[in-house]
Each structure stands twice: as C-alpha cells, then as structure tokens.
DOKE-390096 format. One record per residue: x, y, z of N, C-alpha, C, O in turn; residue number from 1; residue in one letter. Coordinates in pm, 1 decimal, padded with zeros to 6 digits. Example, Ala and Ser with C-alpha at 12.3 -4.5 7.8 and 13.67 -1.06 7.14 Angstrom:
<nodes>
[[01319.0,-00569.0,00780.0],[01230.0,-00450.0,00780.0],[01320.0,-00330.0,00780.0],[01423.6,-00331.9,00846.5],1,A],
[[01285.0,-00225.0,00708.0],[01367.0,-00106.0,00714.0],[01290.0,00003.0,00787.0],[01340.9,00113.8,00803.9],2,S],
</nodes>
This chain:
<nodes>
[[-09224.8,-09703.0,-04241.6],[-09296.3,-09603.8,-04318.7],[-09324.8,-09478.7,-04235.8],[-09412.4,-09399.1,-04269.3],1,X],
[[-09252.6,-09463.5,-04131.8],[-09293.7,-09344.4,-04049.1],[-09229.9,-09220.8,-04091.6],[-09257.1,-09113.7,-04037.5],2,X],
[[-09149.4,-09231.1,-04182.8],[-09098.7,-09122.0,-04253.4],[-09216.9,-09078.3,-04333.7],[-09273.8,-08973.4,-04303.5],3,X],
[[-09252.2,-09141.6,-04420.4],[-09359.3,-09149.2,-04495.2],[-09436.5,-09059.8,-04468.3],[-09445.4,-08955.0,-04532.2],4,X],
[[-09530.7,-09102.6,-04328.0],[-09589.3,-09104.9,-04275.1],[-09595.4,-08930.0,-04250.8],[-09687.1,-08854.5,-04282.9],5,X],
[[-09485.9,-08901.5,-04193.9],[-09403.6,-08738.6,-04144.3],[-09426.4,-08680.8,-04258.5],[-09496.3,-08580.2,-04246.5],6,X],
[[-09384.8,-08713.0,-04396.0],[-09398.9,-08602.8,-04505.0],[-09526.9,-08566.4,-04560.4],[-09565.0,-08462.6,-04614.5],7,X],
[[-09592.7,-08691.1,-04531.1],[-09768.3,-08630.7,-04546.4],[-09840.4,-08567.1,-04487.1],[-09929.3,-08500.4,-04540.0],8,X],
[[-09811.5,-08575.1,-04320.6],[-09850.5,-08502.8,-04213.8],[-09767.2,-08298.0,-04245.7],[-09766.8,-08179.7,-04211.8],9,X],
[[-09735.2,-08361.8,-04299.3],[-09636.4,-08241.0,-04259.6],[-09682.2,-08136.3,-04435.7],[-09695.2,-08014.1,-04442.3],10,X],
[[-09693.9,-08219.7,-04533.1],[-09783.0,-08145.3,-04676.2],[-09943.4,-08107.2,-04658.9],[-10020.7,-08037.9,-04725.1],11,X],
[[-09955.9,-08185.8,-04537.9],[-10149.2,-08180.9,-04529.5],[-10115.7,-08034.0,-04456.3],[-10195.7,-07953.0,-04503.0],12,X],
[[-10043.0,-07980.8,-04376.3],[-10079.8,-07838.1,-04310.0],[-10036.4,-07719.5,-04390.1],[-10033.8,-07607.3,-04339.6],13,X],
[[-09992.1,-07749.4,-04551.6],[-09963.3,-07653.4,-04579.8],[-10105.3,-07658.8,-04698.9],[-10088.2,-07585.7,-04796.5],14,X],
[[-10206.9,-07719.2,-04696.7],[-10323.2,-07727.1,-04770.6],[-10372.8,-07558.4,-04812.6],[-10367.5,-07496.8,-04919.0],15,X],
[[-10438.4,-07507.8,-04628.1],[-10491.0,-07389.4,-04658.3],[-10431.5,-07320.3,-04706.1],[-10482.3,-07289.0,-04813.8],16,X],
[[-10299.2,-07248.5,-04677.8],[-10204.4,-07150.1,-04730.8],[-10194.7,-07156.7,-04911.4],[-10192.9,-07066.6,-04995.2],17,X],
[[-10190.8,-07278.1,-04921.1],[-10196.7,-07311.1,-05083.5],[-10279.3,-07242.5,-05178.0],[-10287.6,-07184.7,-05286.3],18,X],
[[-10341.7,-07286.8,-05062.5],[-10568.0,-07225.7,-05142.5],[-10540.5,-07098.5,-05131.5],[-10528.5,-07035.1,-05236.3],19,X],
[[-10527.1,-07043.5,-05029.2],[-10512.3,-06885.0,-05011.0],[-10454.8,-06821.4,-05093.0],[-10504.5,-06725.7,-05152.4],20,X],
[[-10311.6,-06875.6,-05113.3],[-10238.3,-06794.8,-05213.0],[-10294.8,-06813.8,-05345.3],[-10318.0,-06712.9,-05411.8],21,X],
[[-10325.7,-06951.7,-05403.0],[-10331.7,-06985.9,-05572.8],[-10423.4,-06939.3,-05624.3],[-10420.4,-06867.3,-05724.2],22,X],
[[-10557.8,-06987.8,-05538.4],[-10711.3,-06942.5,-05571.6],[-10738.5,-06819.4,-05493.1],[-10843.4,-06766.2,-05529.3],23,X],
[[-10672.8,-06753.0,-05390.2],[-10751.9,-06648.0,-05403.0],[-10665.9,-06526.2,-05410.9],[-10730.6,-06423.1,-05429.1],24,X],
[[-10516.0,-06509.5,-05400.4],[-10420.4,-06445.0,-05474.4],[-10388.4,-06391.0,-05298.8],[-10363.1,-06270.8,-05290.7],25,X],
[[-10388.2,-06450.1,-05196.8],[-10360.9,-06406.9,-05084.2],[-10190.1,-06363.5,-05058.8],[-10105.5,-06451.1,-05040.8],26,X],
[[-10167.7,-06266.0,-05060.0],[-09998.5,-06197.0,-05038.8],[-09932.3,-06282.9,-04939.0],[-09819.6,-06322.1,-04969.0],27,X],
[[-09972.4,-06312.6,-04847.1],[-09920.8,-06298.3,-04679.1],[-09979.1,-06466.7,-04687.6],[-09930.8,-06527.3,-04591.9],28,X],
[[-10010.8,-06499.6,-04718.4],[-10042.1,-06712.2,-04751.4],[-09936.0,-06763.2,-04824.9],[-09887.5,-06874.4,-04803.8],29,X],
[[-09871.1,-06630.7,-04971.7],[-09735.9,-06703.1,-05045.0],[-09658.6,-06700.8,-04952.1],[-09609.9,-06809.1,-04919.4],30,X],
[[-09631.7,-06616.6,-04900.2],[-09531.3,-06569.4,-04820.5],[-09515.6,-06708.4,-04687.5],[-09407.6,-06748.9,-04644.3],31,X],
[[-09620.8,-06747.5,-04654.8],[-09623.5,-06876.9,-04565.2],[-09595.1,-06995.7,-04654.6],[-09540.9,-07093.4,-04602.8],32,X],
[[-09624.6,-06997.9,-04778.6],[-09626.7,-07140.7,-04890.9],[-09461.2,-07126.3,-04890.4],[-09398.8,-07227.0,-04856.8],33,X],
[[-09368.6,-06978.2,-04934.1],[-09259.2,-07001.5,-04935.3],[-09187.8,-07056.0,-04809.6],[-09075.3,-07103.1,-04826.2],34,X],
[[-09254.7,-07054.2,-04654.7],[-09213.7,-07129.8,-04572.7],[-09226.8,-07234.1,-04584.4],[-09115.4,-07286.2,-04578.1],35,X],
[[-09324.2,-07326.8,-04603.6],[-09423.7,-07434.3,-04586.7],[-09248.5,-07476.6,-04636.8],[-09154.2,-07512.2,-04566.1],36,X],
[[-09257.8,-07452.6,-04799.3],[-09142.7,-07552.9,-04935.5],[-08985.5,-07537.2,-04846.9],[-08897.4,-07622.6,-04857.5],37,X],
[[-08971.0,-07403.6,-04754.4],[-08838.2,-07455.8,-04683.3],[-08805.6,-07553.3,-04579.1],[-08703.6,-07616.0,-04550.6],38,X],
[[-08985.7,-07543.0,-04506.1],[-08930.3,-07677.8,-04395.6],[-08953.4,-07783.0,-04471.9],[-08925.6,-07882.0,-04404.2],39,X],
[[-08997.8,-07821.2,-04601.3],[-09046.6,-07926.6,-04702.7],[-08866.0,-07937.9,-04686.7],[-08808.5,-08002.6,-04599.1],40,X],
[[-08816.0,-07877.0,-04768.7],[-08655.5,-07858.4,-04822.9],[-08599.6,-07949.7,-04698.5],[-08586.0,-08071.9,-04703.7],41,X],
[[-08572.9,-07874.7,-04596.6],[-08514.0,-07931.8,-04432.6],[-08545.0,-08064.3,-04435.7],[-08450.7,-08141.3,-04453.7],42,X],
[[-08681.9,-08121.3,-04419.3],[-08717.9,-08251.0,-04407.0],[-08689.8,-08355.4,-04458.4],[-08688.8,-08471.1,-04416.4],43,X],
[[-08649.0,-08276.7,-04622.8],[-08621.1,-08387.1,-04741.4],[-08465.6,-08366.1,-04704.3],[-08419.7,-08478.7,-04685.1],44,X],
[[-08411.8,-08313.6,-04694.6],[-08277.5,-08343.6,-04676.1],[-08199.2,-08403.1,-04561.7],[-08077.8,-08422.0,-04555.1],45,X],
[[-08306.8,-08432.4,-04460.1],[-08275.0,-08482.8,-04307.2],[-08312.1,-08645.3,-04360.1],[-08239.0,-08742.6,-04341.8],46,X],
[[-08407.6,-08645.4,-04410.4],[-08425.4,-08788.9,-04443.8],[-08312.2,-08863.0,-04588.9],[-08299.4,-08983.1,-04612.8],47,X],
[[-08258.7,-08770.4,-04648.9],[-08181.3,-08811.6,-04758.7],[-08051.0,-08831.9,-04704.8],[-07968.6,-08902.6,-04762.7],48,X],
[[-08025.4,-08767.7,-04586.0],[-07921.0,-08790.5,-04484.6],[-07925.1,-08935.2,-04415.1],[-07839.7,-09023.1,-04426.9],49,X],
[[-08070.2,-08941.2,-04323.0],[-08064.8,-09068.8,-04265.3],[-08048.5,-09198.0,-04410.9],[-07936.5,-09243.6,-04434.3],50,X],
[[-08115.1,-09222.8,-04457.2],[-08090.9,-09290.9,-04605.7],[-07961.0,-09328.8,-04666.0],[-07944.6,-09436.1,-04724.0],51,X],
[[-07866.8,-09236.6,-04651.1],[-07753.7,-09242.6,-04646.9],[-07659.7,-09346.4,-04522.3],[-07558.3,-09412.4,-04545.3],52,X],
[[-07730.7,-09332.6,-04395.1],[-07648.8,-09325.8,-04334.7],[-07686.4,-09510.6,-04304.0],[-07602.4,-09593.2,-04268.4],53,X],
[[-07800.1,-09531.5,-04324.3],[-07872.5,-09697.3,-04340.0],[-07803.2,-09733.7,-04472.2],[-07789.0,-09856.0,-04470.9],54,X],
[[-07756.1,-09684.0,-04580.8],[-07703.2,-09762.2,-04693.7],[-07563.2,-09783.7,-04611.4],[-07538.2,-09902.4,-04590.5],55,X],
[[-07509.0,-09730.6,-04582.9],[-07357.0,-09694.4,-04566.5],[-07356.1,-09810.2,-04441.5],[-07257.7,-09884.2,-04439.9],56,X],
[[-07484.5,-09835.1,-04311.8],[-07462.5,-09939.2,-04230.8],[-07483.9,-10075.9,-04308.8],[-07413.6,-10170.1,-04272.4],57,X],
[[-07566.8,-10094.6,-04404.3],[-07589.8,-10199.2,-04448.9],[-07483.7,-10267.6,-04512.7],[-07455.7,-10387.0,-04502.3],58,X],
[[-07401.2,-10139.8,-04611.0],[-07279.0,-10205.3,-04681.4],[-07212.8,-10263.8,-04569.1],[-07201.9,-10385.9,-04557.6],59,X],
[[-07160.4,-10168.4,-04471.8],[-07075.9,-10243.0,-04393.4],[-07097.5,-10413.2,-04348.2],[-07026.2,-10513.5,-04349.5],60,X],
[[-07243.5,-10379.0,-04307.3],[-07294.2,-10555.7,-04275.5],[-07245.4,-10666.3,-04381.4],[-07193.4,-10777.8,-04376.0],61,X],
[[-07284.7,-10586.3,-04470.4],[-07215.7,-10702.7,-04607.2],[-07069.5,-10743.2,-04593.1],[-07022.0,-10855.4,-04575.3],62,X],
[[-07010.0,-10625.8,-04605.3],[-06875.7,-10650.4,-04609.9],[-06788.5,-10713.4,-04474.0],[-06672.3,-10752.3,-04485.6],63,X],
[[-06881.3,-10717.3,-04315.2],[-06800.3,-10750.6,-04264.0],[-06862.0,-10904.4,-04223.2],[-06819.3,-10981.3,-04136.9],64,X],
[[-06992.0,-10924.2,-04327.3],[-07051.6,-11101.7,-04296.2],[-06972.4,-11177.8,-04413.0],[-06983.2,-11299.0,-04432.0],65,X],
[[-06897.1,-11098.1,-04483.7],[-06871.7,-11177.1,-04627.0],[-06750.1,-11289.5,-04611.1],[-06719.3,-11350.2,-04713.7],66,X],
[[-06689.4,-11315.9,-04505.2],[-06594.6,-11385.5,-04503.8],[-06640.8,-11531.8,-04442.3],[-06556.9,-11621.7,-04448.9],67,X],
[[-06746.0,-11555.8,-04393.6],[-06826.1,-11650.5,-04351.6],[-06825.1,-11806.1,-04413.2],[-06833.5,-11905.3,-04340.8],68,X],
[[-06811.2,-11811.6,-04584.0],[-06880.6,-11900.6,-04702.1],[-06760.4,-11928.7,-04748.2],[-06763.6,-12027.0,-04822.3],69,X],
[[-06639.3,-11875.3,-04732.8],[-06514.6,-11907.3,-04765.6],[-06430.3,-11984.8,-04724.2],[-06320.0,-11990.8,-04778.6],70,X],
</nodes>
C-alpha cells in the first residue's frame, strides 16, 4: 500500500492552493493547482506503468509454472 500511501501524501500538499484558488479566487494558487493536477497526472501514470509491469510478471509466472500438473 505504499503507493497508496504516496498519492495521499502527495493530494494532502495541494490542500492550501485549493482553498486559495476556489474560496478565495487566488490567481497565482490556480496557477499552482494547475501544477499540483500535472505532477497528480506524472504519478498516476508512473504507477499505471508499474501495474503493468507486475501483471505482465505475474502472467509470466503462470505460464511458465503451468507445466508442473501435467
């Protein structure tokens, strides 16, 4: 769960900027929120990568324990 773990750590620091921009119409806070959602973007796609790359080892495990029962 340490991925997990990373994407919450990592949504909790974009809290203030949020506030700044939504509730108090702060220019220069969107302008950080539109950062905040690109390293959001980066993160989610580094982990949709690793995810990938654990399905793709696992199949293999399957496919190369499967001759075992035969």
């Amino acid at each position: 769960m340490n991925r997990y773990q990373e994407l919450l750590d990592l949504i909790q620091t974009f809290q203030k900027d949020f506030e700044k921009f939504y509730q108090k119409g702060n220019k220069s806070a969107g302008t950080r929120v539109r950062k905040h959602m690109a390293s959001l973007k980066r993160k989610a796609q580094e982990i949709r990568n690793e995810v990938q790359e654990v399905k793709a080892k696992m199949t293999g495990d399957e496919q190369s324990g499967g001759g075992e029962g035969a």
